[in-house]
PQR file with spaces between the fields and no chain letter, atoms N, CA, C, O and H, PARSE charges and radii, in Angstrom:
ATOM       1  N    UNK     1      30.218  -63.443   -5.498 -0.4000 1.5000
ATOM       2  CA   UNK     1      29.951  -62.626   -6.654 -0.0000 2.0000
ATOM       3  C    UNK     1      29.904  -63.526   -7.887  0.5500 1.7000
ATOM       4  O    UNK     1      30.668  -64.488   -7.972 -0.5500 1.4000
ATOM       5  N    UNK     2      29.085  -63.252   -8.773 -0.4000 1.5000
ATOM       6  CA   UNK     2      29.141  -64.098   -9.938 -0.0000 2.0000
ATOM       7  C    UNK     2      29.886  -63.259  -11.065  0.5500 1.7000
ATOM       8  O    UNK     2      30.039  -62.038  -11.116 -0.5500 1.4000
ATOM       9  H    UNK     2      28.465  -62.471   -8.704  0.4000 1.0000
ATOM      10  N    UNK     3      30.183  -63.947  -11.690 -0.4000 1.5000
ATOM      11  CA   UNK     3      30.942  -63.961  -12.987 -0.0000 2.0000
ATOM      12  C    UNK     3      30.275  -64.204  -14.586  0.5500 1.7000
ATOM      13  O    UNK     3      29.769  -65.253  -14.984 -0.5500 1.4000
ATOM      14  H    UNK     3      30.058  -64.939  -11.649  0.4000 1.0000
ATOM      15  N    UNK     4      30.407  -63.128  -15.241 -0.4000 1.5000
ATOM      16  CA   UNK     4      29.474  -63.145  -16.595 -0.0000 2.0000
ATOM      17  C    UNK     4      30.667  -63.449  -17.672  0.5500 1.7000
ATOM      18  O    UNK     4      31.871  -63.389  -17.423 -0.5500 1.4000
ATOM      19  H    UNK     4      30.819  -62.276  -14.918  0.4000 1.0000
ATOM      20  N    UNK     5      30.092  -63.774  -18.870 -0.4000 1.5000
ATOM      21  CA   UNK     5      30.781  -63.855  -20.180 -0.0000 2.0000
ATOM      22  C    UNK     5      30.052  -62.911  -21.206  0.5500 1.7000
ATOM      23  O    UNK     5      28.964  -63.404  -21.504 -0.5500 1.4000
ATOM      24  H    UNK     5      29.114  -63.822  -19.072  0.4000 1.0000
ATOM      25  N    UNK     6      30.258  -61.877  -21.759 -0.4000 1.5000
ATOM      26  CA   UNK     6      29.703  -61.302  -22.440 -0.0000 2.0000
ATOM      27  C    UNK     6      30.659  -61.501  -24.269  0.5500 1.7000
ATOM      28  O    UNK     6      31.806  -61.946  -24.247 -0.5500 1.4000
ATOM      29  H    UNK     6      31.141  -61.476  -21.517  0.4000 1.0000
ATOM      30  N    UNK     7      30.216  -61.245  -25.201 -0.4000 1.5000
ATOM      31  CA   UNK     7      30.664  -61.135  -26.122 -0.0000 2.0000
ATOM      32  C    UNK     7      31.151  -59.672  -26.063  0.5500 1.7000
ATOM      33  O    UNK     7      30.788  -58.796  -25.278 -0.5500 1.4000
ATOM      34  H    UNK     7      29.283  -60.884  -25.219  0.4000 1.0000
ATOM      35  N    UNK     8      32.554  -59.558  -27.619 -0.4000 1.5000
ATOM      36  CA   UNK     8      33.222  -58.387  -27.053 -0.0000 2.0000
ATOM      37  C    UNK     8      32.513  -57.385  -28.170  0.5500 1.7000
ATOM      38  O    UNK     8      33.269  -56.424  -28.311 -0.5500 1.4000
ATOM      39  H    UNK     8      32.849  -60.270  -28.256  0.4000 1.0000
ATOM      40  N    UNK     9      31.432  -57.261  -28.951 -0.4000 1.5000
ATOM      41  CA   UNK     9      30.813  -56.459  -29.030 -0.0000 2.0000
ATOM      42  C    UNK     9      29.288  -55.887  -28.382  0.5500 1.7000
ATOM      43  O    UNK     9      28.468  -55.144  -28.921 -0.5500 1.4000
ATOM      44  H    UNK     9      30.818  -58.042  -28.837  0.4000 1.0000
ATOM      45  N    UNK    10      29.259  -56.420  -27.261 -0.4000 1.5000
ATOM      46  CA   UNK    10      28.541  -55.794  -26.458 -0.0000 2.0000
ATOM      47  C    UNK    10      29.399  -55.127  -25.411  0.5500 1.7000
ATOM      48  O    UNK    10      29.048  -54.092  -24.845 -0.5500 1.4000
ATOM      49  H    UNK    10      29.925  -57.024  -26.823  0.4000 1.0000
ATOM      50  N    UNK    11      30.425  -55.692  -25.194 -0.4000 1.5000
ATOM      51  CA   UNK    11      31.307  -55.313  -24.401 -0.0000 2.0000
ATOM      52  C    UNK    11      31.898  -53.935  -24.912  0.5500 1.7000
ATOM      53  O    UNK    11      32.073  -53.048  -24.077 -0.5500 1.4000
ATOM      54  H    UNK    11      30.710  -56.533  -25.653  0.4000 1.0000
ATOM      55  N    UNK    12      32.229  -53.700  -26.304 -0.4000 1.5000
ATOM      56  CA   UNK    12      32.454  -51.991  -26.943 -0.0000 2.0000
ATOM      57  C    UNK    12      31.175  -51.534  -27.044  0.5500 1.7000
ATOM      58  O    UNK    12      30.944  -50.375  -26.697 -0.5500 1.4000
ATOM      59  H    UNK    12      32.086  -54.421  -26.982  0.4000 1.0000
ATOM      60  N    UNK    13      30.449  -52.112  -27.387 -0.4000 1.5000
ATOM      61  CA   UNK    13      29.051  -51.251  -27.501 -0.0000 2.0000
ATOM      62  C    UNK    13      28.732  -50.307  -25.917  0.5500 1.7000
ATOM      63  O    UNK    13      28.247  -49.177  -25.867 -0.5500 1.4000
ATOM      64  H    UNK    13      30.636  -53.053  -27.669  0.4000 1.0000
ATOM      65  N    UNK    14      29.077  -50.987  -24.968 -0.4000 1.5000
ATOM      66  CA   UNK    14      28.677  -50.106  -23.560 -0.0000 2.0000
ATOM      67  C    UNK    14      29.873  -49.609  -23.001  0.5500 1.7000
ATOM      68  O    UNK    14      29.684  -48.944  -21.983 -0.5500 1.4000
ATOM      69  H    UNK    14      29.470  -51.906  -25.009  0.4000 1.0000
ATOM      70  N    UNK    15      30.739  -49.699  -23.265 -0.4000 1.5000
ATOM      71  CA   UNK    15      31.918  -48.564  -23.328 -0.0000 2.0000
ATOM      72  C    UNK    15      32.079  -47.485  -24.311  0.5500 1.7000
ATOM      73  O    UNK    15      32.837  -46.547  -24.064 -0.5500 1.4000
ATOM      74  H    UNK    15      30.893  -50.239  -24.092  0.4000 1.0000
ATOM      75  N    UNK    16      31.223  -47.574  -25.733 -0.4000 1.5000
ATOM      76  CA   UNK    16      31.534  -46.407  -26.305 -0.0000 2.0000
ATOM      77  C    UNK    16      30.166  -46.041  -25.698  0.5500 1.7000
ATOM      78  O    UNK    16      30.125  -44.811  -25.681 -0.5500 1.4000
ATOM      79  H    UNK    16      30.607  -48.336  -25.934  0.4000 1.0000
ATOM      80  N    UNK    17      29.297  -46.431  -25.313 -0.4000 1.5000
ATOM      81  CA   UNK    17      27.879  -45.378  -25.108 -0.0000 2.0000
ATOM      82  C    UNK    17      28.830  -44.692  -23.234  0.5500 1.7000
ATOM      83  O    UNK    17      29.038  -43.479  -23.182 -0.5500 1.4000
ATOM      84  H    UNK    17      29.330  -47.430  -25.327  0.4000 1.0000
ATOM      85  N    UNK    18      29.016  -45.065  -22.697 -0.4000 1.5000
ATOM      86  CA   UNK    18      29.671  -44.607  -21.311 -0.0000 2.0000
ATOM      87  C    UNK    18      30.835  -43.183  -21.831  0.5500 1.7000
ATOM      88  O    UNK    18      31.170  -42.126  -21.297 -0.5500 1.4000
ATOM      89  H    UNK    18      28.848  -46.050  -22.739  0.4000 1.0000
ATOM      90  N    UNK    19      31.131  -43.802  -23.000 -0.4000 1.5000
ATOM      91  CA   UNK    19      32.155  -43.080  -23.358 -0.0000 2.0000
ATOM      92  C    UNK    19      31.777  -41.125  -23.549  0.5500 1.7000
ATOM      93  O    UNK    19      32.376  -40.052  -23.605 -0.5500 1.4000
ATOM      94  H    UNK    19      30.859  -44.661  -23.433  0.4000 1.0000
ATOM      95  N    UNK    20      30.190  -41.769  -23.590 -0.4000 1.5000
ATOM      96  CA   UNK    20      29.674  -40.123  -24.335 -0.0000 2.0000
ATOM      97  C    UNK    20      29.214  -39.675  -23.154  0.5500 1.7000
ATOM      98  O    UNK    20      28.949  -38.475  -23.077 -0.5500 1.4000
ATOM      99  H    UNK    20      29.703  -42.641  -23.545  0.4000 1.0000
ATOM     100  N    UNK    21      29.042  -40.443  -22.113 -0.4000 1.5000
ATOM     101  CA   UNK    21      29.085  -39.756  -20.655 -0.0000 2.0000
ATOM     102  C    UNK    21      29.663  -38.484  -19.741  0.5500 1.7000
ATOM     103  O    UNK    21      30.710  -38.048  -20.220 -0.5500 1.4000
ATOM     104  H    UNK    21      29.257  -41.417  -22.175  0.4000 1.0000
ATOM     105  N    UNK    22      29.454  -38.152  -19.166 -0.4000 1.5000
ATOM     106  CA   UNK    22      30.061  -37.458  -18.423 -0.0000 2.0000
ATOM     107  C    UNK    22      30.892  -38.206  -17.504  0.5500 1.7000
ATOM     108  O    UNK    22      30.309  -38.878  -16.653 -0.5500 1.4000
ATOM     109  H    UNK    22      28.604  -38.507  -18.777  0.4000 1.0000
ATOM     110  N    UNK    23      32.636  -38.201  -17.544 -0.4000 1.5000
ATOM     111  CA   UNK    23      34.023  -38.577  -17.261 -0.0000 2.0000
ATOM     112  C    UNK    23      33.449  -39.123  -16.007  0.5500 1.7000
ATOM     113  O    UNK    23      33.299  -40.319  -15.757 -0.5500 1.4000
ATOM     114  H    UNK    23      33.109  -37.655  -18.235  0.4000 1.0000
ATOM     115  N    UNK    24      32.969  -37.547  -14.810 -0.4000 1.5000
ATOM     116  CA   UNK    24      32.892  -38.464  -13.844 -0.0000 2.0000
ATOM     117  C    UNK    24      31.388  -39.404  -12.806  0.5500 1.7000
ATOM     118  O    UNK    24      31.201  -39.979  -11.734 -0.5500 1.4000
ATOM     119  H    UNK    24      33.091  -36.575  -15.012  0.4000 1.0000
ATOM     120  N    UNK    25      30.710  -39.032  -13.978 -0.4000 1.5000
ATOM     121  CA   UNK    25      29.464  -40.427  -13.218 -0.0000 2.0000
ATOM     122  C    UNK    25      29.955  -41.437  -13.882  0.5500 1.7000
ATOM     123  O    UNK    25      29.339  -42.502  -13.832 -0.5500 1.4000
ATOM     124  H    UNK    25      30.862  -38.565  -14.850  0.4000 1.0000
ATOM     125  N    UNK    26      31.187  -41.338  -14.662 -0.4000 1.5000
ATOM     126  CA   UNK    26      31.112  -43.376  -15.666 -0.0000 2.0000
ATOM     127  C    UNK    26      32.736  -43.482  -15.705  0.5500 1.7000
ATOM     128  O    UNK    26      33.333  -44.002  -16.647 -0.5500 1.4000
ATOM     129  H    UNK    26      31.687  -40.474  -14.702  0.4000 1.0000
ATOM     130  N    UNK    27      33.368  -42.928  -14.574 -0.4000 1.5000
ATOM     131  CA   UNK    27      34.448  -43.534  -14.572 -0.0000 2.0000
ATOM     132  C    UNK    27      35.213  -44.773  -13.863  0.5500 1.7000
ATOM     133  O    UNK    27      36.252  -45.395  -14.082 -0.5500 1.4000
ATOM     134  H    UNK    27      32.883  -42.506  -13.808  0.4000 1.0000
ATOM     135  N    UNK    28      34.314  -44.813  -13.033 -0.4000 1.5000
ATOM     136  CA   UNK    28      34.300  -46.052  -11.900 -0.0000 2.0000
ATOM     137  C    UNK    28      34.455  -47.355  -13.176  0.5500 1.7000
ATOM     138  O    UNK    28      35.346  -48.192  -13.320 -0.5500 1.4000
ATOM     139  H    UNK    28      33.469  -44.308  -12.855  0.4000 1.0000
ATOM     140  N    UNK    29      33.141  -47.096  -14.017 -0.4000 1.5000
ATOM     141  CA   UNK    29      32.630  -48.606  -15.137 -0.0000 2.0000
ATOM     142  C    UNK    29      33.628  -48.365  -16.101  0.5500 1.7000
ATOM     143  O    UNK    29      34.193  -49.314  -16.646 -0.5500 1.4000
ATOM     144  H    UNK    29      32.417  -46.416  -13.900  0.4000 1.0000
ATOM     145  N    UNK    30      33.945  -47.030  -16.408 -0.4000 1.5000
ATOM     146  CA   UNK    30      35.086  -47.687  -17.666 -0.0000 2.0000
ATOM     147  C    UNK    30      36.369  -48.053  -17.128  0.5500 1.7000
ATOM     148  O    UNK    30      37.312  -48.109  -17.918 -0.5500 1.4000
ATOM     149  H    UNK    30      33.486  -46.260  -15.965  0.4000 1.0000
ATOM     150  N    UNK    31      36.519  -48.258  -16.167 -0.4000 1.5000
ATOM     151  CA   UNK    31      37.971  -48.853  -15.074 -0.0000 2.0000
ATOM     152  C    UNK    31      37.970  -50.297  -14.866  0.5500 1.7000
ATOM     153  O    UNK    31      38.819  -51.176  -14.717 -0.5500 1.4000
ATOM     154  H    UNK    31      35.753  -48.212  -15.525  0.4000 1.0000
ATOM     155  N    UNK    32      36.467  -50.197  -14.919 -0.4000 1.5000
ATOM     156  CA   UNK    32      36.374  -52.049  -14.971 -0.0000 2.0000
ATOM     157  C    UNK    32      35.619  -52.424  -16.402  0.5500 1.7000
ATOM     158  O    UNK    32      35.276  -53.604  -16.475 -0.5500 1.4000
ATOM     159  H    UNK    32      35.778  -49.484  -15.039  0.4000 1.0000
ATOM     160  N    UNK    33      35.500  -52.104  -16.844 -0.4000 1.5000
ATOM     161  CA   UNK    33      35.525  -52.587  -18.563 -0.0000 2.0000
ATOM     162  C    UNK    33      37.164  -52.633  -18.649  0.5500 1.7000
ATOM     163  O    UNK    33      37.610  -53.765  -18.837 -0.5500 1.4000
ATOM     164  H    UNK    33      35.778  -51.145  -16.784  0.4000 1.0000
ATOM     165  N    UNK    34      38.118  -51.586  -18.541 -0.4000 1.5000
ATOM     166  CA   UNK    34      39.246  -52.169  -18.996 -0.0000 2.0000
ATOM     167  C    UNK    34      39.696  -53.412  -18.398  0.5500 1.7000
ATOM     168  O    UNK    34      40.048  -54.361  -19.099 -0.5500 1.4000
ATOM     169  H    UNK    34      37.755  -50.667  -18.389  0.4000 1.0000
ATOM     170  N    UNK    35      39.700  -53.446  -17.075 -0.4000 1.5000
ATOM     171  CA   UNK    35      39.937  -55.383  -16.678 -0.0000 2.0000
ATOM     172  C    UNK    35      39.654  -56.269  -17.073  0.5500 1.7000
ATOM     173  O    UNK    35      40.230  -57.306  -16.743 -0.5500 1.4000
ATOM     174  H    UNK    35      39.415  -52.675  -16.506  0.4000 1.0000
ATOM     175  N    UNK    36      38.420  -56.250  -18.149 -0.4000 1.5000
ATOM     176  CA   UNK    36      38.144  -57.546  -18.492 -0.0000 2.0000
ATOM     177  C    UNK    36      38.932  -58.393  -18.958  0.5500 1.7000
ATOM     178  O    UNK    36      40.036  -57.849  -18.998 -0.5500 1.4000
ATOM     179  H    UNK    36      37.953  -55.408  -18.417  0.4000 1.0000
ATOM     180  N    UNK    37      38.985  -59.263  -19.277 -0.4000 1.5000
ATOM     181  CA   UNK    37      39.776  -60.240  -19.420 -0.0000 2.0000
ATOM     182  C    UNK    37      38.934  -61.439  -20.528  0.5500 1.7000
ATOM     183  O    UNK    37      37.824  -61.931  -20.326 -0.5500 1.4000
ATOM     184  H    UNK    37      38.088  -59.705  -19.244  0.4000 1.0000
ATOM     185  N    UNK    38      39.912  -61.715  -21.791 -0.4000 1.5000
ATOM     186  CA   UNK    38      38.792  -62.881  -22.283 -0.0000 2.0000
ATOM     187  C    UNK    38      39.003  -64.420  -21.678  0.5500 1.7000
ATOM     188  O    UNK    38      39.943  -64.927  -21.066 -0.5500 1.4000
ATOM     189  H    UNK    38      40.814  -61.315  -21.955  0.4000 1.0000
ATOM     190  N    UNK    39      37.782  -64.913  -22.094 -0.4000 1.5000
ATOM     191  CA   UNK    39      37.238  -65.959  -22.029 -0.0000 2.0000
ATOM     192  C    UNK    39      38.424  -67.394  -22.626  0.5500 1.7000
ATOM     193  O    UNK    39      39.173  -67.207  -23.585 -0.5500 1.4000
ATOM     194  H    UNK    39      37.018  -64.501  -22.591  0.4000 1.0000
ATOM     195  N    UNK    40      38.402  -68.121  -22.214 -0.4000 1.5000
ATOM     196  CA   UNK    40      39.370  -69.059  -22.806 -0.0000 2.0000
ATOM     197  C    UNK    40      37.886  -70.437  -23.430  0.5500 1.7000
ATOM     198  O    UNK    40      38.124  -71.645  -23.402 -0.5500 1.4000
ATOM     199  H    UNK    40      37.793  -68.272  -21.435  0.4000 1.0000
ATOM     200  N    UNK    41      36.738  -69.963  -23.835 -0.4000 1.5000
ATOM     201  CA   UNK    41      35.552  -71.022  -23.934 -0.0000 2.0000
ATOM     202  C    UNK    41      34.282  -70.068  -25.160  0.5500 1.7000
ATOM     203  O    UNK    41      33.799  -68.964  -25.416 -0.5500 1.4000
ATOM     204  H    UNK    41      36.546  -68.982  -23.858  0.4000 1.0000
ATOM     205  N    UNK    42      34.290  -71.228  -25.480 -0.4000 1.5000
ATOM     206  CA   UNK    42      32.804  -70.305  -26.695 -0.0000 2.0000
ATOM     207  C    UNK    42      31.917  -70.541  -26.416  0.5500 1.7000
ATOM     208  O    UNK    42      31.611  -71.683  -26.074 -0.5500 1.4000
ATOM     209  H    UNK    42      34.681  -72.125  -25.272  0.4000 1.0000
ATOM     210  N    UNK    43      31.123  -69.558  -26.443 -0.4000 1.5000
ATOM     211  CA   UNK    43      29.510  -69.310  -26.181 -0.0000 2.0000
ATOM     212  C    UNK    43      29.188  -70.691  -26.223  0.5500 1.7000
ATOM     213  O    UNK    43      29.503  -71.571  -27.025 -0.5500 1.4000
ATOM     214  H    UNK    43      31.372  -68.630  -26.720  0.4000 1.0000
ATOM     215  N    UNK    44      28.158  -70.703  -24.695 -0.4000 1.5000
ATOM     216  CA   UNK    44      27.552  -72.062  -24.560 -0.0000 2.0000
ATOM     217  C    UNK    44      28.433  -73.539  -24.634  0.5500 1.7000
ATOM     218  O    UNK    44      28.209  -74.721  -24.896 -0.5500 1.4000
ATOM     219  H    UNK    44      27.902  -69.988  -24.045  0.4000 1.0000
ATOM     220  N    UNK    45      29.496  -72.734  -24.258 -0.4000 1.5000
ATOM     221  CA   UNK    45      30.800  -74.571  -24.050 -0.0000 2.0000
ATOM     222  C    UNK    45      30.422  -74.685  -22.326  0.5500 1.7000
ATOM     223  O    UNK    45      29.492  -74.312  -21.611 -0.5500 1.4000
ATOM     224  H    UNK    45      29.678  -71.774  -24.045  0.4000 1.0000
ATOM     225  N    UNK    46      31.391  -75.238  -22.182 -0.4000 1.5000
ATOM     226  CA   UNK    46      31.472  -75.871  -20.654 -0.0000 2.0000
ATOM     227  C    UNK    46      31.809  -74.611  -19.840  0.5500 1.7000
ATOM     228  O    UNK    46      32.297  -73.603  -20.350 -0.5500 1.4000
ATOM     229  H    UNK    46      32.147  -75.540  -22.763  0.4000 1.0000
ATOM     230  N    UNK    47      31.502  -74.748  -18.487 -0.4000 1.5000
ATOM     231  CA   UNK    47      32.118  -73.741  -18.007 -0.0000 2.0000
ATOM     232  C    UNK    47      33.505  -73.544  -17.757  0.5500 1.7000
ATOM     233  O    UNK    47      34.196  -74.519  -17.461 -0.5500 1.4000
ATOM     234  H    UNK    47      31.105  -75.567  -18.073  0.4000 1.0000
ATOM     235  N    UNK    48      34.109  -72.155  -17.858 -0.4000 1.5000
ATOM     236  CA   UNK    48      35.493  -72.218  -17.056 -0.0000 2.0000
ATOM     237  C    UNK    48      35.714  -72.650  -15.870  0.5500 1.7000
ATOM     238  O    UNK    48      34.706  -72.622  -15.164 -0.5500 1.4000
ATOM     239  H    UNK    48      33.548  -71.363  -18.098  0.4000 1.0000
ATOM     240  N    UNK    49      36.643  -73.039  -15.375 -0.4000 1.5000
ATOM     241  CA   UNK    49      37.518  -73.159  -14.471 -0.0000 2.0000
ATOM     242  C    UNK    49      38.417  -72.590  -13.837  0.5500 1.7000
ATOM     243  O    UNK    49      39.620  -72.673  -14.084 -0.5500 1.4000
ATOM     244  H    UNK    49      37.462  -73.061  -15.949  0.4000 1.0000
ATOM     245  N    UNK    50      37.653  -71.656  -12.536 -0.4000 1.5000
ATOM     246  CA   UNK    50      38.142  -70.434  -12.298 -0.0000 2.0000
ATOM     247  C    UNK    50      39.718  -71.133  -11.052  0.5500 1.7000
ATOM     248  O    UNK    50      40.730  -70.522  -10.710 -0.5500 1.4000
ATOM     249  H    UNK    50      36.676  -71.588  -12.334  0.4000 1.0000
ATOM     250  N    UNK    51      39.514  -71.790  -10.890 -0.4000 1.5000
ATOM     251  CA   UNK    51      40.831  -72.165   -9.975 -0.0000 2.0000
ATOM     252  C    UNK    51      41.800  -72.479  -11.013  0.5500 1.7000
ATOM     253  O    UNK    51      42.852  -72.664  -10.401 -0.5500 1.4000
ATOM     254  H    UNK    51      38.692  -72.286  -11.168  0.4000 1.0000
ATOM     255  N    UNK    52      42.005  -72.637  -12.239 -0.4000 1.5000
ATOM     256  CA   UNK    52      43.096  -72.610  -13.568 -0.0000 2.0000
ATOM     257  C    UNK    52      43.286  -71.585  -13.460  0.5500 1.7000
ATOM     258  O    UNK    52      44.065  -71.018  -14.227 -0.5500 1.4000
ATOM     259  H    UNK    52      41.150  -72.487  -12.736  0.4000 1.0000
């Protein structure tokens, strides 16, 4: 599986549009929007190092 970096206003931007959804076709995605987790790297640095 690959792994994305998104910035965290795209990242609210598609949780508040999910948000105006109906609970249960978009509850699966807002369960994993909350996991995200940030980035320890800025746009266009090196990649992470997922075994750290």
């Amino acid at each position: 599986m690959k792994n994305f970096i998104i910035n965290e206003e795209l990242a609210n931007a598609v949780f508040n549009y999910l948000s105006t959804r109906p609970y249960r076709e978009v509850a699966g995605l807002m369960a994993g929007l909350g996991q995200l987790q940030s980035a320890e790297k800025e746009p266009n640095g090196p990649p992470v190092d997922e075994a750290s």
